[in-house]
C-alpha positions as CSV (number, residue, x, y, z in Angstrom):
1,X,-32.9,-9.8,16.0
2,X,-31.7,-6.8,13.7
3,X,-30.2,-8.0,10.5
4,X,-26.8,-5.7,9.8
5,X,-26.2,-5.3,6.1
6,X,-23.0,-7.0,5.3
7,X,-19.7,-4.3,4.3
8,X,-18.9,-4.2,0.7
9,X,-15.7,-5.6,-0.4
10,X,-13.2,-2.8,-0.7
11,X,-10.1,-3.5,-2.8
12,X,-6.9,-3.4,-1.5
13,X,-6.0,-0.5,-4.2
14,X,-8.6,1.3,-2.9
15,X,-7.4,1.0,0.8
16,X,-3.9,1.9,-0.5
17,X,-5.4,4.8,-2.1
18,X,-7.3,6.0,0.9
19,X,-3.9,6.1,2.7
20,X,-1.7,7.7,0.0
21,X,-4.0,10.5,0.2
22,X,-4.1,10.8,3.9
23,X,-0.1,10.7,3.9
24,X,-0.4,13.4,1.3
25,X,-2.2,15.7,4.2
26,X,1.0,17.1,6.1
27,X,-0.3,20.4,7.3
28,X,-1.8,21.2,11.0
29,X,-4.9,21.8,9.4
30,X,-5.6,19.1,7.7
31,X,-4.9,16.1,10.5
32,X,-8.6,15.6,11.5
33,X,-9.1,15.3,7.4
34,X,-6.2,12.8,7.2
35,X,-7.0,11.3,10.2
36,X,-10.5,10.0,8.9
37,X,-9.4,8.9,5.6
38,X,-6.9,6.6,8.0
39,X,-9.9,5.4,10.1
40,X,-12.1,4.6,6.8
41,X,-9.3,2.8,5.2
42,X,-8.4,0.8,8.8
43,X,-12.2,0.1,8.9
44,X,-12.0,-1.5,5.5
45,X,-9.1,-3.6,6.1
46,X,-7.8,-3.6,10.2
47,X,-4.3,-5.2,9.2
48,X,-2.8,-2.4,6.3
49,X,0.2,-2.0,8.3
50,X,1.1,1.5,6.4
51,X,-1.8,2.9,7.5
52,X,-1.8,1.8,10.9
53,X,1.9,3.6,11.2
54,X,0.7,6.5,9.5
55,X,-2.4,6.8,12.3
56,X,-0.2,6.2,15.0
57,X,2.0,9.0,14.1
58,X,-0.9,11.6,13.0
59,X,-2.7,10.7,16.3
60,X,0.2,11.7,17.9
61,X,0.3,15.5,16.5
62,X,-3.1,15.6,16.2
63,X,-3.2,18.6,18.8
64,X,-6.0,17.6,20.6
65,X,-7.3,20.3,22.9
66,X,-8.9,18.6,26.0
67,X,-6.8,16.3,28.8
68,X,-9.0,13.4,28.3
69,X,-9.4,13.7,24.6
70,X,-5.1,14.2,24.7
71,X,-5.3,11.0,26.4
72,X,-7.6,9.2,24.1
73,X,-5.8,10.0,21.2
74,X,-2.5,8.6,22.5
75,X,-4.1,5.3,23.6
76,X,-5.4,4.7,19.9
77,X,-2.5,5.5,18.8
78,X,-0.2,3.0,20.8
79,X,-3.0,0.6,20.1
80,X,-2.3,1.2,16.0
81,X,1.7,1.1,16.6
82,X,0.8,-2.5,19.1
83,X,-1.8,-3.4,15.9
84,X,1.1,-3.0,13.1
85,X,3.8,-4.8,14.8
86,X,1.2,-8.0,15.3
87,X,0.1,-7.8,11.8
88,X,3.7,-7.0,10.1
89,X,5.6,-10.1,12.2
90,X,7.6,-7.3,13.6
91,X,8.6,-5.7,10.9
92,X,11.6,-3.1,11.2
93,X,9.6,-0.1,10.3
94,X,6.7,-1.2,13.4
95,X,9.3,-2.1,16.5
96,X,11.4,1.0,15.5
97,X,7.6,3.5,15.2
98,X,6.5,1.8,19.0
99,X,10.0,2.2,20.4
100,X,9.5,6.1,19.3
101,X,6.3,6.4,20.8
102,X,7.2,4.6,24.2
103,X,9.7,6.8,25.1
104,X,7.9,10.1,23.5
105,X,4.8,9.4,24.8
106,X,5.4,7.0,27.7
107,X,8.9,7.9,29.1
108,X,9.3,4.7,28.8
109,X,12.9,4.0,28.2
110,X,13.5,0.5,29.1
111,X,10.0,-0.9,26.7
112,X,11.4,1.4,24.3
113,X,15.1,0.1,24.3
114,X,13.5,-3.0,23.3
115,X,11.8,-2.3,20.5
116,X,14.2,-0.1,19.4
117,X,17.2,-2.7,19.2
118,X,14.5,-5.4,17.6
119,X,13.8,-3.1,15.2
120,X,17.3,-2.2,14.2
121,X,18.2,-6.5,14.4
122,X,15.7,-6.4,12.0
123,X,16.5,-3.7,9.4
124,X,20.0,-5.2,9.5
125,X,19.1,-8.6,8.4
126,X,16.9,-7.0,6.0
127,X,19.6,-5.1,4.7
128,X,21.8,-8.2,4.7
129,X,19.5,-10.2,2.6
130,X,19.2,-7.4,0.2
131,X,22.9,-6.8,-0.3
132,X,23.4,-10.2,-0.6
133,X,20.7,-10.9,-3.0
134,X,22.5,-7.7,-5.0
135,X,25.9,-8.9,-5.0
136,X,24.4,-12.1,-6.7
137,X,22.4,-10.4,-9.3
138,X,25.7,-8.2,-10.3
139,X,27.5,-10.4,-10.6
140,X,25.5,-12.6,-12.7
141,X,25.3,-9.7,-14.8
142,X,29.5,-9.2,-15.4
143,X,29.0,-6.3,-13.0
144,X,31.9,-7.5,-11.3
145,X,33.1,-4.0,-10.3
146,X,29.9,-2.9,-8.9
147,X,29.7,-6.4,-7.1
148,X,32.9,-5.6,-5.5
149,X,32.4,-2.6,-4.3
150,X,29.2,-3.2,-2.9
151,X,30.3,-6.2,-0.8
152,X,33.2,-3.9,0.7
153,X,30.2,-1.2,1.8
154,X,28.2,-4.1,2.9
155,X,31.3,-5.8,5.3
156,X,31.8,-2.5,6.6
157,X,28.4,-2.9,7.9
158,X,28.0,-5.9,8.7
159,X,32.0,-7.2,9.5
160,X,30.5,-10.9,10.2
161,X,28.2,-11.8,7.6
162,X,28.6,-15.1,6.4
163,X,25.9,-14.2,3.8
164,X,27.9,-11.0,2.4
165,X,31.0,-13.3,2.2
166,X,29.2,-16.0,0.4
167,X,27.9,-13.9,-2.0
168,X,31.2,-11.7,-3.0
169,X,33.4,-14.7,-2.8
170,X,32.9,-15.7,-6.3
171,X,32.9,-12.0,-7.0
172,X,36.4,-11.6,-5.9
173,X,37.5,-14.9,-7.5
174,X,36.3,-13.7,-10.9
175,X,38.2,-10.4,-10.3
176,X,41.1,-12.4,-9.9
177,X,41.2,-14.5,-12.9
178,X,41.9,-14.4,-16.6
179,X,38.6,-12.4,-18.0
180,X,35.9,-14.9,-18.8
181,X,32.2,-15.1,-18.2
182,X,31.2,-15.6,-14.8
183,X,28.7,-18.5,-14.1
184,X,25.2,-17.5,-13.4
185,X,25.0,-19.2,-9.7
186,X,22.2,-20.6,-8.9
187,X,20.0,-17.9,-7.4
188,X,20.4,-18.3,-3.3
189,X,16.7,-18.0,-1.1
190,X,17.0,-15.4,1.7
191,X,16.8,-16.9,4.9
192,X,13.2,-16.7,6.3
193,X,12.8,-15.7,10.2
């Protein structure tokens, strides 16, 4: 039996660094280039979600010449978008990059609906927990003004959000009042899906 030699440990940096240079390679000419840097970096660690995205994408523009090699291309590719929405939990930027490619690639408009409204459910809690999370640190701060403002941007967006209202109602109720200095509130956890 045929001993391998075991892989040396590549850093995450250095994975990170692999793919900052193969998102750096934006002309025609340089996708095979960019598209190997992608594969050496995937090698050295399967689950870095940016690069997986990236791959999916280049592979899709890649212009590959022949039918089968066409077809090849786009099969590795769904299989990186598939790949990055397992190993991100779904994240926003994954659901919405395989809805794309469904219906680009695929026609497939129904899959594609899917993915595309899980990844904007997504983004919008995302965005909710951010702007929430915000509204508390401004206001902690005396930003009351900013706070303010930023909760009426956020319930335009998200009219419902008990999280948004949570976290501007103290905002609103130091507006109100005699000027004093707001409590620091205890700082709320986002909500984990």
């Amino acid at each position: 039996m045929k001993r391998h030699k075991p892989k040396q440990h590549v850093s995450l940096t250095e994975v990170a660094t692999l793919h900052k240079r193969a998102s750096r390679m934006k002309r025609q000419g340089e996708a095979h280039e960019s598209l190997e840097l992608l594969d050496e970096a995937l090698e050295a660690c399967p689950a870095y979600v940016p690069a997986l995205l990236l791959a999916g994408r280049r592979l899709q523009t890649s212009g590959a010449r022949e039918p089968a090699e066409a077809r090849a291309a786009m099969h590795k590719a769904r299989r990186y978008l598939q790949q990055a929405v397992l190993a991100s939990d779904r994240s926003a930027a994954s659901l919405v990059e395989l809805g794309y490619f469904l219906y680009a690639v695929e026609g497939s408009t129904e899959a594609s609906e899917r993915y595309l409204n899980a990844g904007v459910e997504k983004a919008l809690s995302v965005l909710e927990d951010g702007w929430s999370g915000l509204i508390d640190v401004l206001y902690a701060q005396g930003r009351l003004e900013e706070a303010a403002k930023l909760g009426q941007r956020a319930q335009q967006m998200l009219p419902g959000s008990v999280r948004i209202a949570t976290a501007l109602t103290p905002v609103l109720a130091a507006l109100s009042s005699p000027k004093q200095e707001p409590e620091r509130p205890l700082g709320r956890r986002r909500s984990f899906e």
